[in-house]
Each structure stands twice: as C-alpha cells, then as structure tokens.
N, C-alpha and C positions, 0 to 999 in steps of 0.2 A: 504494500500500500504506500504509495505517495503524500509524503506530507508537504504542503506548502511554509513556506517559510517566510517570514517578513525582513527584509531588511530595516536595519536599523540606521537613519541619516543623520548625519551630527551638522548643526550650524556651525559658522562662522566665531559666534560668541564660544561655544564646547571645544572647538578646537583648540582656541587661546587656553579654555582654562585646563586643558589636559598639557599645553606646554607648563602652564604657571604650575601647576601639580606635580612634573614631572615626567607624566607619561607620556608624552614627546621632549624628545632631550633638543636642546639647540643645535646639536650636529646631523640627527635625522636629519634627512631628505626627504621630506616627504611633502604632498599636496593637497590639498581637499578640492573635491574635485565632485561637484554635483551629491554634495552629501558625503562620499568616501575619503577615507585618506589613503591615500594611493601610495606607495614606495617609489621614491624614483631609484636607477640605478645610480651610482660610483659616476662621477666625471673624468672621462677620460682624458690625456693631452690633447690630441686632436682637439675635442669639444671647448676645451679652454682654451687653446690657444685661437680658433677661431671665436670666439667670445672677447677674449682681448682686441683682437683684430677689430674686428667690427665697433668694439667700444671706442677704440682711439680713431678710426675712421668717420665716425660719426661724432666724435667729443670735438674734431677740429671741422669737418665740412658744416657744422652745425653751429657752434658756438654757443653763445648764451638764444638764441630761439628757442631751445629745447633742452630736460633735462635729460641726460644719458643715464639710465636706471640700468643697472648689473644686476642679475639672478635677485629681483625683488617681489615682494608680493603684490599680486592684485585683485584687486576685491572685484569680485561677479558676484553681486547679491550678495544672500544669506547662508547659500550654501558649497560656494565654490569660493577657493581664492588656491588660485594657480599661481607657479613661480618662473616667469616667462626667461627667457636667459637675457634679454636687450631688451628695453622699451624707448622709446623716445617720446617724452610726456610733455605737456604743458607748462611753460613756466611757473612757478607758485614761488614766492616768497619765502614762504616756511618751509620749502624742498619736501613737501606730503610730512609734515612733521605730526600735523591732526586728525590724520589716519591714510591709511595706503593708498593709491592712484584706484581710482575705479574705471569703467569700459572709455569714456568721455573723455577721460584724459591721456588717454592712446593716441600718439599722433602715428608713430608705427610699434607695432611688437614682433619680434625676432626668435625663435625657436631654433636651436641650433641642434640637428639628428644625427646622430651616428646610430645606436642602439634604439633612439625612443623614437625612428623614424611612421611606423604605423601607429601607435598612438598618438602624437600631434599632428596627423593626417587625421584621424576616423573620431580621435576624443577632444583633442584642444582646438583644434582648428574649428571645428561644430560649436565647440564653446561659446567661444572668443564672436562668431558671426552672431550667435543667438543672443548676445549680450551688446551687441555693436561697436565691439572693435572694428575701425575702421579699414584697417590696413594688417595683414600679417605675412609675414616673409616665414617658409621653411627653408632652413639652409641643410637640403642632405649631402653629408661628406660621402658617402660611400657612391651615389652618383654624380657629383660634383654640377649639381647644378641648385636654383634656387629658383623655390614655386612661390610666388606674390598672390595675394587672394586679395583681393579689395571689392567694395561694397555687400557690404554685410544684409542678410537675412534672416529670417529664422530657421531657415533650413540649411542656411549655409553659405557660400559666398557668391555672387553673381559672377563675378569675373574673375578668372583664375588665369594665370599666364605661368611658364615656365622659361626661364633665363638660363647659358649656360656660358662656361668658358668664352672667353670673346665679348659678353655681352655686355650693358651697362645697362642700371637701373639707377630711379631716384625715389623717393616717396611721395607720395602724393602729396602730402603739406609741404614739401622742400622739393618739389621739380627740380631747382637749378643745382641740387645738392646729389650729381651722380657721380655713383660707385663703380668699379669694374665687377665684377659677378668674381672674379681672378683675385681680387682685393680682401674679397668674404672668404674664399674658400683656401687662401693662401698658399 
C-alpha cells in the first residue's frame, strides 16, 4: 500500500533561525529554494576563477552604475532565496544593508555551471523568470558557451539566445558595456 506523504516547506524567516540555532552552520552551502534547502556542491577552481573573472570584468566596465554582488543572497519571496554567483544590482546607498536585493533589483544575475549545469537550467532559471529577474546569463564551462534569457514570465523566459567563443555580449541595462563570451569563460 502506498502512502502519501506531505512535504514539509520552511520560509525565509525558518531558514534564518535554523542558521541562528545552529543547524545550518555558516560554511554550508546551501539554498532555499521554493521551500527546500537544497545542498549545493564544493566550488571548484574552474567555477571560481570564472566568478572572479566576471566580477573584475564587470567591477571596471560598470563602475559605480551598479553594484557587483559575489555569491550573495536573494530574496524571491517567502520561500526561496537562492545564492546567484554575480548579480549586478541597483545602486543603494546602504549596499542592501536592510535586507538582501530582491527580483527588482536585478539588473543582471550570472550563474556560473560546471557541475550545477541542469539545475540552473530546469530549477533556477524557472525561478528567477517567475519572480522577474530581468536578465540571467548561464555561463557553462564544460561547453564553453553562455545562454542569456531575458524577458521574464511565469513560465519562463521569452527570449533565450546562446553566445559562444568569438562572441560578444552586453546587458540589457549596460548595452554599451560589452564582454567577449572569451573574457567569461577564460
């Protein structure tokens, strides 16, 4: 006989107070993610050192327009707050000092895949449109190209393009601000 079973979804607020308690330590990886906290894996070189790239690439094409956010949280609601690897946010005075960037303040978000390449395809990227990130970039190292999804839905993104080697791209809040596709992928 089959029994059903209910999951059980934690907020935003639960998830704080299971770090303040202990039972997520500050070195976990991990993310809440539609209710779940998800494990992400170990970062690999590859994945960092493309995470730096893009951050200094972006820290000078950009300058004070936007803040350059590294592996920070963002709040989707009440039951999600993913850990993007690059965000390029809104300028704020207080740098999100009175609480983390929410979908709005996304001018682009960057996901960098070696390992987590089909989940930030099938789970974050679906996220991120249903919440109205505006703009998301997958960067996958293992095919060395990078897929752009802009205009957000609720089912997902309308326009999807893929960049490879050779190419150049910019963000849609920074047109005049393009990258080589070579520059990301190092």
């Amino acid at each position: 006989m089959a029994v059903a079973l209910n999951r059980r979804q934690f907020t935003v607020a639960e998830y704080y107070r299971m770090g303040e308690a202990g039972i997520l330590g500050e070195d976990d990886r991990v993310e809440l993610i539609e209710g779940e906290i998800v494990e992400m894996p170990p970062i690999g070189s590859r994945h960092a050192s493309c995470v730096k790239r893009t951050h200094q690439l972006f820290a000078r094409a950009i300058g004070d327009a936007a803040i350059v956010s590294v592996q920070d949280p963002l709040r989707l609601g009440d039951l999600s707050e993913p850990v993007p690897d690059v965000m390029l946010l809104r300028p704020r005075a207080d740098f999100y000092a009175a609480g983390h960037p929410a979908a709005y303040d996304v001018l682009l978000l960057i996901e960098v895949s070696d390992t987590t390449l089909t989940y930030d395809q099938s789970v974050k990227a679906p996220l991120y449109a249903r919440h109205g990130v505006s703009e998301v970039w997958i960067v996958d190292l293992d095919r060395a190209i990078v897929t752009v999804h802009r205009d957000p839905a609720p089912n997902g993104y309308r326009v999807t393009e893929t960049r490879r080697r050779g190419d150049r791209l910019a963000p849609s809040a920074f047109p005049d601000s393009h990258c080589a596709v070579d520059d990301l992928l190092g």
